[in-house]
C-alpha positions as CSV (number, residue, x, y, z in Angstrom):
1,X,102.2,149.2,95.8
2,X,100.1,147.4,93.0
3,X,96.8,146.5,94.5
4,X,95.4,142.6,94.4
5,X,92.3,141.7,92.8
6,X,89.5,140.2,95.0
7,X,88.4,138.6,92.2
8,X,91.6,137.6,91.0
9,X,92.4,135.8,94.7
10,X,88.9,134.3,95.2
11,X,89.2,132.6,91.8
12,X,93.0,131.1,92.7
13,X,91.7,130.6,96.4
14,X,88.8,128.3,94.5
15,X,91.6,126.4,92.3
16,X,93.8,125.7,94.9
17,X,90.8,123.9,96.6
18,X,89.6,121.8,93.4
19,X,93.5,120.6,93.3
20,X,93.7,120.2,97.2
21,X,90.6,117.4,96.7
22,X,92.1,115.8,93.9
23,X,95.5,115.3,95.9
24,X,98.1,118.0,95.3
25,X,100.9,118.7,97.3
26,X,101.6,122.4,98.6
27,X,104.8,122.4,96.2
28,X,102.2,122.4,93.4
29,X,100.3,125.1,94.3
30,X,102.6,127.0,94.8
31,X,103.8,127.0,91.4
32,X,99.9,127.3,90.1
33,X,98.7,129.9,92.5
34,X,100.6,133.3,93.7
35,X,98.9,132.7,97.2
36,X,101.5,132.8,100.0
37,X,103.0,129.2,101.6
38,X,100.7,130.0,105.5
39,X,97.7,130.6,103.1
40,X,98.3,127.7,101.1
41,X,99.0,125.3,104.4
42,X,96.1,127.0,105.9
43,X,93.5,126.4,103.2
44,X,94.7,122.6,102.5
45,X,94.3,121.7,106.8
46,X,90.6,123.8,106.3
47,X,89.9,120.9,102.9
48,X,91.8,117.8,104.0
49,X,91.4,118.1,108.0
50,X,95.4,117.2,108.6
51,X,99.0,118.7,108.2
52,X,100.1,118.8,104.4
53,X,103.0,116.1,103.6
54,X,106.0,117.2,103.3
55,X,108.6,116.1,101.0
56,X,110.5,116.1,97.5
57,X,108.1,115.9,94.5
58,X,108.4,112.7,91.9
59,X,111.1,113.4,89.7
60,X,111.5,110.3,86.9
61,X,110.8,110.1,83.6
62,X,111.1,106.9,83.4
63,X,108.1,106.0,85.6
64,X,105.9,107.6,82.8
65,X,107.8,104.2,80.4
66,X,106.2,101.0,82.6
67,X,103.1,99.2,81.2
68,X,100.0,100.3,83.5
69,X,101.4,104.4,84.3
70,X,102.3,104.5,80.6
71,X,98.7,103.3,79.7
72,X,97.1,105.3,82.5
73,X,99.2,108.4,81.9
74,X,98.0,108.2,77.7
75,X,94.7,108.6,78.6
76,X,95.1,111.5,80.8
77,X,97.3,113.2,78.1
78,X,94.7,113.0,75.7
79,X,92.2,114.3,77.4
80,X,94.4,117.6,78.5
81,X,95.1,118.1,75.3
82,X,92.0,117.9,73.9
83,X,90.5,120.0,76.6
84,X,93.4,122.8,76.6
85,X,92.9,122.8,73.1
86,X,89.0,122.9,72.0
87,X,87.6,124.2,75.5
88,X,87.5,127.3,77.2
89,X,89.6,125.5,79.9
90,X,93.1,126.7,79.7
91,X,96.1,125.5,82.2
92,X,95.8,125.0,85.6
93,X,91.9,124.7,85.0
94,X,92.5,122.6,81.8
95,X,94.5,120.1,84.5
96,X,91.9,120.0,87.2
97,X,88.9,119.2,84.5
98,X,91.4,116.4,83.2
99,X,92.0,114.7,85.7
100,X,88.1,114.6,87.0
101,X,87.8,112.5,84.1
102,X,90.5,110.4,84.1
103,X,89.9,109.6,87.8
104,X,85.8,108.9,86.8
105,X,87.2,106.6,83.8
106,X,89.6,104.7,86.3
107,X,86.7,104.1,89.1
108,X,84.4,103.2,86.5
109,X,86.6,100.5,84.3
110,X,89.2,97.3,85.7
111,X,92.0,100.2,86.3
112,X,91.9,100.6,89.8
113,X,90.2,98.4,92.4
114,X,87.6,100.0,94.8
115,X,89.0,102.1,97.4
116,X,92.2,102.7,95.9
117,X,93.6,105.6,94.6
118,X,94.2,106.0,90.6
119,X,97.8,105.0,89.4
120,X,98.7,108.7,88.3
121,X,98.0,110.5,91.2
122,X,97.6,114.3,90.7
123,X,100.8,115.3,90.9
124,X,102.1,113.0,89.2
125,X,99.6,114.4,86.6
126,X,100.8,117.8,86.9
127,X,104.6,116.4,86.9
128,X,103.8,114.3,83.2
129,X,102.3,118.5,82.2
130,X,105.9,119.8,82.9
131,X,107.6,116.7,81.3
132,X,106.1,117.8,78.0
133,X,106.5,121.6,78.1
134,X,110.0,121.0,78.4
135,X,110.2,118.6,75.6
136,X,111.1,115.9,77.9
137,X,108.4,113.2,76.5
138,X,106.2,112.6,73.3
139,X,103.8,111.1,71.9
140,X,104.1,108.0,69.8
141,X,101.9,106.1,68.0
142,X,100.7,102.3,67.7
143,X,101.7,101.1,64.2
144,X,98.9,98.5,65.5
145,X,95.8,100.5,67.1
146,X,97.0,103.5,65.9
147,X,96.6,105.2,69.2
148,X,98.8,107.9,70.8
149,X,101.0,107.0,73.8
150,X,103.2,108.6,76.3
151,X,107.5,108.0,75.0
152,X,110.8,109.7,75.2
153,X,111.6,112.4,73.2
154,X,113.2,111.9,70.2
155,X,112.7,108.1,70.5
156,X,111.6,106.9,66.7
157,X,108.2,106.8,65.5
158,X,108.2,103.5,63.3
159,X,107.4,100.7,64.5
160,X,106.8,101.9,67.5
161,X,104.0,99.4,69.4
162,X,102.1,100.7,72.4
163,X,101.6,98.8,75.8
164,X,98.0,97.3,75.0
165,X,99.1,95.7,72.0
166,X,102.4,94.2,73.6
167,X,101.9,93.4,77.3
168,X,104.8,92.3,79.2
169,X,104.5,88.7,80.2
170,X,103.2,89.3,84.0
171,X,101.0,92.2,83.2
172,X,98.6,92.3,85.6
173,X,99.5,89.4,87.4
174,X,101.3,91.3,90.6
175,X,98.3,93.9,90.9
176,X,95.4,91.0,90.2
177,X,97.1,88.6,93.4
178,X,97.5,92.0,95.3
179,X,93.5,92.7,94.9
180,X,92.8,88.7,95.4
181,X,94.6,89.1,99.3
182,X,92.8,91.9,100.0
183,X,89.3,90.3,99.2
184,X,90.2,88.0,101.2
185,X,91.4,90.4,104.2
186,X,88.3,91.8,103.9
187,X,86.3,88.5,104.2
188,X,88.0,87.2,106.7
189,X,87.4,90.4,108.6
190,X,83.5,90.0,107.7
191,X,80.8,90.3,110.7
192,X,79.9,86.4,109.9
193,X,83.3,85.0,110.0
194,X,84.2,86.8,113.2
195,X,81.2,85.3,114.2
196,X,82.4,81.9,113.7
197,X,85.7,82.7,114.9
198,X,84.3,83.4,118.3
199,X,82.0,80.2,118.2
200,X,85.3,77.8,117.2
201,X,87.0,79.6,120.9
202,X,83.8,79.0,123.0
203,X,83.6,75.3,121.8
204,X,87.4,74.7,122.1
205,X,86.8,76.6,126.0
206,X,84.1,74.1,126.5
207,X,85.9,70.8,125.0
208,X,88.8,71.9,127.6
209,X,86.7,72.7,130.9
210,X,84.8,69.0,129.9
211,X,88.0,67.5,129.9
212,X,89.2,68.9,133.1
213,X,86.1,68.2,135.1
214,X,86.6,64.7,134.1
215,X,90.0,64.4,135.2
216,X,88.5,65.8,138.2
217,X,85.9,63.2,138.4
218,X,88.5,60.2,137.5
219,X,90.7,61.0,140.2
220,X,88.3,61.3,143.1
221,X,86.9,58.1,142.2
222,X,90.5,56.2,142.2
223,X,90.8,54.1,145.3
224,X,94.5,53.7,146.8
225,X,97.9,55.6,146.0
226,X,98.6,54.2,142.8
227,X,94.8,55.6,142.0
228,X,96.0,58.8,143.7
229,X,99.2,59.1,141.5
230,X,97.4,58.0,137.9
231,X,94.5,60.5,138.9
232,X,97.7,63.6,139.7
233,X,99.2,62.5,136.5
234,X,96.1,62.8,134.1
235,X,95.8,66.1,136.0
236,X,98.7,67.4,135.0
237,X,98.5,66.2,131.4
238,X,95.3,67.6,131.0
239,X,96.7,71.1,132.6
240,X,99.9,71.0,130.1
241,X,97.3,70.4,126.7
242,X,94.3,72.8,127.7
243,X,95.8,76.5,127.8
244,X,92.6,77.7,129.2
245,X,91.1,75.6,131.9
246,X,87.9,76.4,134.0
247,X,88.1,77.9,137.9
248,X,87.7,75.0,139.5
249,X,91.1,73.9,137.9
250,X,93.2,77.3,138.5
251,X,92.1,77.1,141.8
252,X,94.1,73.7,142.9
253,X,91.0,71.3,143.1
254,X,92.8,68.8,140.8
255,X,96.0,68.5,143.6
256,X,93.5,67.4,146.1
257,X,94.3,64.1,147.5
């Protein structure tokens, strides 16, 4: 029986982590690590404090093809290639390097809207690796910008125009309405405007119990039966348009006679 490295296991123990904080799924490192399934659900409860999801992988090329992933998923390319090829970062390590830099360019620039997660998540990343190793995808280049982007295999290189230089007509225009809403979500959900919110109910409260206690006041004063009946009926109108109305009306005071 072969004996296992300490070395070799603290270093894949370490990996597994960096991937566990940038968002992989067990399935990936499985395929990245040789540690065992319990080891692997063990260490990513430890990092993430909850139950790994569960799940099939994405499988589909042609999410790579649409505007934003395809511009999104360039970027990353180029920088794991670059990496994997003039660094001493090879692979899995190679990925994880990668992606801290995409995911520092997309917080930093208009890509993704604070508090939101980058459009190629990272296994998505490691999915657009595999894509490529089996010859799956390519990369093409703007007859305009010159730049390299993500394409089918096979698909022809002239006059081939990337994303950024061609932008479908609504590009932008789903995701920029999305972020708009939640700004205002979150204003509306401000300390101030709650504020406000609860001052509108207390003065709508106080409009209601003034308009009661005048009913009140109106029908004592009436003189006679037909007094008595105009003063029951203001009552009741007054009870039917106010939904919250003050003790002294819950309590019957308006029915005296």
């Amino acid at each position: 029986m072969s004996k296992k490295s300490v070395a070799k296991e603290a270093e894949e123990i370490l990996l597994a982590t960096d991937m566990i904080q940038l968002g992989a799924r067990l399935q990936v490192l499985q395929a990245e690590t040789s540690l065992s399934y319990d080891r692997l659900a063990r260490l990513y409860r430890e990092v993430k404090e909850c139950s790994p999801p569960k799940g099939m992988l994405p499988f589909s090329v042609d999410w790579f093809m649409t505007w934003l992933p395809n511009i999104h998923s360039s970027v990353f390319y180029s920088i794991y290639r670059y990496l994997d090829t003039h660094t001493p970062a090879k692979k899995s390590r190679a990925l994880v390097e990668a992606y801290r830099l995409y995911a520092e360019q997309a917080d930093g620039g208009l890509g993704t809207p604070p508090g939101e997660e980058p459009v190629l998540s990272f296994t998505r990343a490691w999915m657009l690796i595999r894509f490529f190793d089996s010859n799956l995808l390519q990369l093409s280049y703007c007859e305009r910008c010159k730049g390299g982007f993500i394409a089918h295999a096979h698909d022809p290189q002239a006059g081939f125009v990337c994303a950024i230089c061609r932008p479908p007509p609504r590009a932008g225009k789903t995701r920029k309405r999305r972020t708009t809403s939640a700004t205002a979500k979150v204003a509306s959900t401000s300390p101030r405007a709650a504020a406000s919110g609860k001052a509108a109910d207390a003065d709508s409260k106080r409009d209601a119990i003034a308009l009661t206690q005048a009913g009140v006041a109106a029908g004592k004063l009436a003189k006679g039966p037909a007094g008595r009946t105009r003063s029951r009926r203001a009552a009741n109108v007054s009870l039917h348009d106010t939904p919250e109305l003050s003790p002294l009306a819950s309590s019957g005071a308006l029915s005296e006679t």
